[in-house]
Residue frames as qw, qx, qy, qz and C-alpha x, y, z in Angstrom:
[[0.104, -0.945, -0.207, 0.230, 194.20, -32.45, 118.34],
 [0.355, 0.841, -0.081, 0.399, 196.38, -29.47, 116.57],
 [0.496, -0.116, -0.352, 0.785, 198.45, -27.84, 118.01],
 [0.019, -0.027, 0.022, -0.999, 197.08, -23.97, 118.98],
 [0.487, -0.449, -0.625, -0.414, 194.07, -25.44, 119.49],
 [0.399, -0.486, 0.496, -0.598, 192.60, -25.08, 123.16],
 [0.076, 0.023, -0.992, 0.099, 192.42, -28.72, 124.89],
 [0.451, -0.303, -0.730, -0.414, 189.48, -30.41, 124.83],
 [0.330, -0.257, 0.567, -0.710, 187.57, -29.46, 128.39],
 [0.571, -0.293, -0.734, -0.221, 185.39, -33.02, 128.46],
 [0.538, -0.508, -0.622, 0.256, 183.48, -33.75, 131.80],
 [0.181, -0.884, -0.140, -0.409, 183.01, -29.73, 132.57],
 [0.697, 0.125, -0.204, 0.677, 186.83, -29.73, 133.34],
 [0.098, 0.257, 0.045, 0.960, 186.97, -25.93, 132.53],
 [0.566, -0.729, -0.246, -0.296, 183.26, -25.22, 135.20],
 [0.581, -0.792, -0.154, 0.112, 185.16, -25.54, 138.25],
 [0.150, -0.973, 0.174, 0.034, 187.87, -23.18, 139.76],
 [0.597, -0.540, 0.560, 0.197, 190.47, -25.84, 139.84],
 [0.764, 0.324, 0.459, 0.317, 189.74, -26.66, 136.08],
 [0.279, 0.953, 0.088, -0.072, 190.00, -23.61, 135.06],
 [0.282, -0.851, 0.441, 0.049, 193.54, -23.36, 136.42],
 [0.706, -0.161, 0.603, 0.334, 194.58, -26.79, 135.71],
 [0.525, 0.771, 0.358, -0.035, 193.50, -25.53, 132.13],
 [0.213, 0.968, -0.119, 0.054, 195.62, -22.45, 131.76],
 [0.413, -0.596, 0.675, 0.133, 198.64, -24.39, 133.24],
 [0.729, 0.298, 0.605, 0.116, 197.93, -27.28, 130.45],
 [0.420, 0.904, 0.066, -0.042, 197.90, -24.28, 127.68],
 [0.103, -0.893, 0.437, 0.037, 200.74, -22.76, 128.77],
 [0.590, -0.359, 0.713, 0.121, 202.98, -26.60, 129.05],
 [0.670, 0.514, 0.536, 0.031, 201.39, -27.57, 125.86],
 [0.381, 0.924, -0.038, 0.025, 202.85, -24.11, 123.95],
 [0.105, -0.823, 0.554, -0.068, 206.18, -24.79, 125.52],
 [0.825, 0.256, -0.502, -0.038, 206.24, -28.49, 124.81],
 [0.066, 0.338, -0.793, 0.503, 206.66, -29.46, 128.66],
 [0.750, -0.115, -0.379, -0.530, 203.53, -31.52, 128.68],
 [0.880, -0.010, -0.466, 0.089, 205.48, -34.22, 130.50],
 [0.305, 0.127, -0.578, 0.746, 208.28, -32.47, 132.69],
 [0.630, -0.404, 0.005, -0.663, 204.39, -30.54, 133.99],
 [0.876, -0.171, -0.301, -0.335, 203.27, -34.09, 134.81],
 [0.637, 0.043, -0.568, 0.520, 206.34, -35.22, 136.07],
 [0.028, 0.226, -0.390, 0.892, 206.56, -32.06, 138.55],
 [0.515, -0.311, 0.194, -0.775, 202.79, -32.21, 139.77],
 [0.897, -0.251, -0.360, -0.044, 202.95, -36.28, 140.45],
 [0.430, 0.105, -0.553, 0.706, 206.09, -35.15, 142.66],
 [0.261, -0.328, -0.074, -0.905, 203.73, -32.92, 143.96],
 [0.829, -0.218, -0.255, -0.447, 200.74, -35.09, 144.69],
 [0.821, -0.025, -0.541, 0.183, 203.23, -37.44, 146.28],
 [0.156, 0.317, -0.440, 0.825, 204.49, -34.75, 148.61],
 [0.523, -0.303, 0.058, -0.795, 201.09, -33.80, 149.50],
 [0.861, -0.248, -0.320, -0.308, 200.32, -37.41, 150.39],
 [0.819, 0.074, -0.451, 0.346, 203.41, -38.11, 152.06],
 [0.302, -0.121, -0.471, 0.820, 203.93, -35.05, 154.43],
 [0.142, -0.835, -0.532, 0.004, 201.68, -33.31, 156.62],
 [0.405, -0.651, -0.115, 0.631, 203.26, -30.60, 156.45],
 [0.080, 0.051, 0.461, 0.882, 203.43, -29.65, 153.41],
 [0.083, -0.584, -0.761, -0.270, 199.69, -30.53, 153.25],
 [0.206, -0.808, -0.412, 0.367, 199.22, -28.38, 156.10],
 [0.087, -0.318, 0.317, 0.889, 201.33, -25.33, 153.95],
 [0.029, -0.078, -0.736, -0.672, 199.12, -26.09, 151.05],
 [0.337, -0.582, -0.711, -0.206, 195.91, -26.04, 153.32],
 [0.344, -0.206, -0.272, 0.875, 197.01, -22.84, 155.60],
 [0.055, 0.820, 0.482, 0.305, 194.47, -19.94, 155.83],
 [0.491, -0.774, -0.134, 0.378, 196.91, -18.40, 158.14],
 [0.411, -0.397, 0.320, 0.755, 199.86, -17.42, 156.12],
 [0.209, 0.749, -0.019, -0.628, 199.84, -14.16, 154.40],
 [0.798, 0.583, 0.153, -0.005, 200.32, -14.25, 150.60],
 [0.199, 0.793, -0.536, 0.209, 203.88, -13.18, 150.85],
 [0.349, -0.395, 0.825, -0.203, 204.84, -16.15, 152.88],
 [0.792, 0.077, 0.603, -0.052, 203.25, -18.84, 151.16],
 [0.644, 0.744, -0.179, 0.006, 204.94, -17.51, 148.12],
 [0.043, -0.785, 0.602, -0.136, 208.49, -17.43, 149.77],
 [0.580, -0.317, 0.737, -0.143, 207.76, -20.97, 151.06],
 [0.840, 0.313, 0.426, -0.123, 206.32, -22.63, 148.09],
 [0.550, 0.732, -0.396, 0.063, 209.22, -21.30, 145.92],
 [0.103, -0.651, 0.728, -0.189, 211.65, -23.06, 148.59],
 [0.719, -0.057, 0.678, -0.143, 209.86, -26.12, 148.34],
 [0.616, 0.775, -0.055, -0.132, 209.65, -25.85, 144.53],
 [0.092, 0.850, -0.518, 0.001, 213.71, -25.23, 144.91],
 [0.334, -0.532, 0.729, -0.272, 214.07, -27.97, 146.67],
 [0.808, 0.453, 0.337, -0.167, 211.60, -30.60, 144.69],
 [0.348, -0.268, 0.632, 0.638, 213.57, -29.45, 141.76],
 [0.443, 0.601, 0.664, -0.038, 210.55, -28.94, 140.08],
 [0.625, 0.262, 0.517, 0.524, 210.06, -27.15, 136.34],
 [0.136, -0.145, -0.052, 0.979, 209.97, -23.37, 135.86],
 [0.490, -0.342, -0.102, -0.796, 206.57, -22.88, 134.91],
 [0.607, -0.353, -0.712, -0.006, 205.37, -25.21, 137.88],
 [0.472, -0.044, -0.406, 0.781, 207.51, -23.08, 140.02],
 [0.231, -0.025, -0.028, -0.972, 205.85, -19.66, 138.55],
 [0.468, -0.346, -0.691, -0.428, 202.39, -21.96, 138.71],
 [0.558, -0.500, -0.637, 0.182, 202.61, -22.44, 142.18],
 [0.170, -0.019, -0.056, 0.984, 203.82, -18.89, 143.03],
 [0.293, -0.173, -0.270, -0.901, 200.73, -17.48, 141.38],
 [0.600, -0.486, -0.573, -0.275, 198.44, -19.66, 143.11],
 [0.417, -0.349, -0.428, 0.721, 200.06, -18.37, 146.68],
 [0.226, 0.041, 0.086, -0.969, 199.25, -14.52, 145.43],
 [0.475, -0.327, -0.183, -0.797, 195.87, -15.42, 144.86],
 [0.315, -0.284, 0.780, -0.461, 195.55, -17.98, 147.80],
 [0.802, -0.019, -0.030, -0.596, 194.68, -21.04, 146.09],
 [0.165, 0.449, -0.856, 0.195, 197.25, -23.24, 146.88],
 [0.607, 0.058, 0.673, -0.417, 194.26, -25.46, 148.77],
 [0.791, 0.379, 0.075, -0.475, 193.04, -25.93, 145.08],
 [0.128, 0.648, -0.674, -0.331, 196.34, -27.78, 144.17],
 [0.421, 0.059, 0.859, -0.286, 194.93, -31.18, 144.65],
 [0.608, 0.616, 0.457, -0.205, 191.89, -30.88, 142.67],
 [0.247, 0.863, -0.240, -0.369, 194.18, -29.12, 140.23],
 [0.182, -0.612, 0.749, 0.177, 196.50, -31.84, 139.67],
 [0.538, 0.322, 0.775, -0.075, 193.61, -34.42, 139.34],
 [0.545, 0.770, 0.194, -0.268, 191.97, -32.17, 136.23],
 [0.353, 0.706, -0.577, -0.211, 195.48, -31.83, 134.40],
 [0.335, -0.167, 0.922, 0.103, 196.02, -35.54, 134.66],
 [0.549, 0.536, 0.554, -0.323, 192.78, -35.78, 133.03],
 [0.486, 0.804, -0.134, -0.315, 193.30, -32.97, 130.30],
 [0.024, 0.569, -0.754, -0.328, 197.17, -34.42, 129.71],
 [0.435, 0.048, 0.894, 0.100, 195.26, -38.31, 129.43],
 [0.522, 0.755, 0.348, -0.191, 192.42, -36.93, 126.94],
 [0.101, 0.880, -0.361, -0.292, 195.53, -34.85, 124.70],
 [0.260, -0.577, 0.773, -0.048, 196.88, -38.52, 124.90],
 [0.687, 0.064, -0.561, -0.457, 194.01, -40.16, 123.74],
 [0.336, -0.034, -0.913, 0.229, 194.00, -42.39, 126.94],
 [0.614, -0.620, -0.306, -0.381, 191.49, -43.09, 129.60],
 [0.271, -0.548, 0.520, -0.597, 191.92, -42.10, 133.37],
 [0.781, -0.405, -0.473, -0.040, 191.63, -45.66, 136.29],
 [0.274, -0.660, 0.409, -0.568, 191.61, -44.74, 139.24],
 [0.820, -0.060, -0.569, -0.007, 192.75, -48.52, 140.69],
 [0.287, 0.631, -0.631, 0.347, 192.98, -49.65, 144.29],
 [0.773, 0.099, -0.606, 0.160, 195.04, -52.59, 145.82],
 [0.664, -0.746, 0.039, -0.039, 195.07, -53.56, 149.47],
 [0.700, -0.487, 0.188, 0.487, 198.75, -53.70, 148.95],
 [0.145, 0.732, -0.380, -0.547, 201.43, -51.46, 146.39],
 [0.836, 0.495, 0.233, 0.039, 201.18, -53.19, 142.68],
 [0.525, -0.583, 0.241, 0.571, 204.41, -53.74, 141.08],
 [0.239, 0.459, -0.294, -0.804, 205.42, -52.64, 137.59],
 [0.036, 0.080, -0.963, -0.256, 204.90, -56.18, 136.35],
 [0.002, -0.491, -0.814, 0.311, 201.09, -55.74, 137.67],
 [0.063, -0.592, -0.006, 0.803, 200.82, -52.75, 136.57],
 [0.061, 0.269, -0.757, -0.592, 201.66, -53.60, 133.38],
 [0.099, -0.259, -0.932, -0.234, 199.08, -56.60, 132.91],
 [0.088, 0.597, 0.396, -0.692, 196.28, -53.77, 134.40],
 [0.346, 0.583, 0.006, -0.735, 196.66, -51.83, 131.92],
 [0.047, 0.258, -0.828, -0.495, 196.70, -54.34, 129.24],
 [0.010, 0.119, 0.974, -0.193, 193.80, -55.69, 130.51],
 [0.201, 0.706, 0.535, -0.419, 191.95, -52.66, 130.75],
 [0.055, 0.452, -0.258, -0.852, 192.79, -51.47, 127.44],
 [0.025, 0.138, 0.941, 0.309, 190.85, -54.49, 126.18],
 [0.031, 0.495, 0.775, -0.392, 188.01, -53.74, 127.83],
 [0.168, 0.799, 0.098, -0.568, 187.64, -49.91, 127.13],
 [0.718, 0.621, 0.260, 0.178, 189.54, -50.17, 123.63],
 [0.385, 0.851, -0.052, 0.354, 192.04, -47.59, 124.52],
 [0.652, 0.084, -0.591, 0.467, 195.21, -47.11, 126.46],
 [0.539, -0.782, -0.214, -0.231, 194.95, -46.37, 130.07],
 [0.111, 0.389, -0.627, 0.666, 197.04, -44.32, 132.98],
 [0.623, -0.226, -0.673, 0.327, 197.03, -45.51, 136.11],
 [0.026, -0.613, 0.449, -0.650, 196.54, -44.06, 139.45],
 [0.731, -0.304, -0.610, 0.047, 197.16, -46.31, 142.04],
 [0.434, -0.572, 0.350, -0.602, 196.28, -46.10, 145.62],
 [0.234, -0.030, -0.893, 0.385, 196.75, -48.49, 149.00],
 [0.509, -0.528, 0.011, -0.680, 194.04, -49.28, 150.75],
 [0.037, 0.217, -0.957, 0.189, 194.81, -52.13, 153.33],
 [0.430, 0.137, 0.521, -0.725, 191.00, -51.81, 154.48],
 [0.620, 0.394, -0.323, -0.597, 189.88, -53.78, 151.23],
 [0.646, -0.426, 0.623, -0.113, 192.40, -56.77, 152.37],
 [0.482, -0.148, 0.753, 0.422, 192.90, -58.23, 149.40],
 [0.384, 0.586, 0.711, 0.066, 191.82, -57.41, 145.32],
 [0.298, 0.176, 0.258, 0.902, 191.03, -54.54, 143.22],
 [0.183, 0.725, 0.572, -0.337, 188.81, -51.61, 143.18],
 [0.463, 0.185, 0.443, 0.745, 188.78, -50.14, 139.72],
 [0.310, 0.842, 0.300, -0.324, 186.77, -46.74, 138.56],
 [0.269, 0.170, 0.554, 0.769, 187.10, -45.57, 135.03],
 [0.173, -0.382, -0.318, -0.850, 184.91, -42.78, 134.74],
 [0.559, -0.277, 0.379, -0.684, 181.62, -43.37, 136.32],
 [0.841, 0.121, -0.520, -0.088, 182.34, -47.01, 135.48],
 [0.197, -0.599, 0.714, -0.305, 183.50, -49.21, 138.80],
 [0.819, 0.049, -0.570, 0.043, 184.83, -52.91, 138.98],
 [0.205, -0.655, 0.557, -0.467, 185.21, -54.24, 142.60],
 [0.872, -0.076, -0.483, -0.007, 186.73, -57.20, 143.21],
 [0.090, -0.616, 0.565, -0.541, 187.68, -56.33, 146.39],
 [0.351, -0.272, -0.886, 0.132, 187.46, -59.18, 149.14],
 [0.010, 0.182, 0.444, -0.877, 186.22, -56.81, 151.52],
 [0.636, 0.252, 0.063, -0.726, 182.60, -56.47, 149.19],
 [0.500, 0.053, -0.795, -0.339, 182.87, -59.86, 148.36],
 [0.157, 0.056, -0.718, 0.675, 182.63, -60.46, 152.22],
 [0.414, 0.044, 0.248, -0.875, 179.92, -57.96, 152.51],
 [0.491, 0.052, -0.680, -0.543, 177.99, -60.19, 149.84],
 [0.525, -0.049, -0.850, -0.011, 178.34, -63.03, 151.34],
 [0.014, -0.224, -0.771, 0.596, 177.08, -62.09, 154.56],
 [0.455, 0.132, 0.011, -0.881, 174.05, -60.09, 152.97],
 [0.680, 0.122, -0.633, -0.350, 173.28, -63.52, 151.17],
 [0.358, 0.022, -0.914, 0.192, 173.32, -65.48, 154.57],
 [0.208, 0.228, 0.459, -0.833, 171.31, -63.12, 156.59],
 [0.145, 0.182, 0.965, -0.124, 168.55, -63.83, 153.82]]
C-alpha cells in the first residue's frame, strides 16, 4: 500500500461504529508516522482494561457526564504516558460517549495495523502464559501454514488445562486437552 492511500477496510472493518473509529485513528497515525507508538499505546490500553476493574468500569460508565470522563481519561492517559494523538483519541471518544467502544476499537486497529503489515491476526490460547521462546516457534510455525507472518494475541485460559486454542480468521486449531477430553468421552459413551 502507498502512502495517502486509505487502508484497506477487509472483513467490513469500516461497517461497524468501532471500525469506523479505529479507522480514522489508523489514518490519522499512519499520516504522522506513529503507526507503532498508536499500537504500543492501545496494547497498554487493552492491558489496563484487562487488568483493572476500574478502569473497565470508567470505560464502561453510563453515569459520568462527558466532562468527567474527559478530565479522567486525560489523567489516566497522563499517567499511562500514552502518545498525543491517543490522548486527543481518547478525549474525543469521552465527548461523544464512546469510550465503551474502546475495546472493539483496539481489536479493529490491530487488524488494520496487521493487514498495512501484510501479516495475519491469531488469536492463540494457552492454559498457562507462553514465553517469548514459545512465542517465537508459534509464529514460525504458523507462518508455514498460512504463508505469511503472524501477530500474536495471546490469552490465559486455565479452563483448557493444558494446549492450544488457535483462531486465525474463521480458521480454528484446538489442541486443547480440555476438547480432547470431551472427545474422548463422546467416543466412549458410543
Amino acid at each position: 500500500m502507498e502512502d495517502g492511500k486509505r487502508v484497506e477496510t477487509t472483513g467490513g472493518i469500516q461497517a461497524s461504529l468501532s471500525g469506523r473509529y479505529a479507522v480514522a485513528l489508523f489514518d490519522l497515525a499512519r499520516d504522522g508516522k506513529t503507526l507503532d507508538t498508536v499500537a504500543a499505546s492501545l496494547a497498554a490500553l487493552k492491558a489496563a482494561l484487562a487488568e483493572s476493574a476500574d478502569f473497565k468500569g470508567l470505560v464502561n460508565s453510563p453515569v459520568l457526564s462527558r466532562d468527567a470522563a474527559g478530565k479522567t481519561i486525560a489523567a489516566v492517559a497522563s499517567s499511562m504516558s500514552l502518545d498525543p494523538l491517543t490522548t486527543n483519541f481518547l478525549g474525543v471518544l469521552a465527548q461523544n460517549r464512546r469510550l465503551s467502544q474502546l475495546p472493539a476499537i483496539i481489536r479493529a486497529y490491530e487488524t488494520l495495523l496487521s493487514n498495512h503489515k501484510g501479516e495475519v491476526r491469531a488469536e492463540v490460547t494457552s492454559a498457562h502464559p507462553l514465553d517469548a521462546g514459545q512465542v517465537s516457534a508459534l509464529q514460525q510455525g504458523l507462518r508455514a501454514r498460512v504463508g505469511r507472518d503472524v501477530a500474536l494475541d495471546a490469552k490465559v485460559d486455565p479452563a483448557i488445562l493444558g494446549g492450544l486454542v488457535v483462531k486465525i480468521g474463521s480458521q480454528m486449531i484446538d489442541s486443547s486437552i480440555r476438547t480432547r477430553l470431551n472427545s474422548l468421552a463422546h467416543a466412549m459413551k458410543g
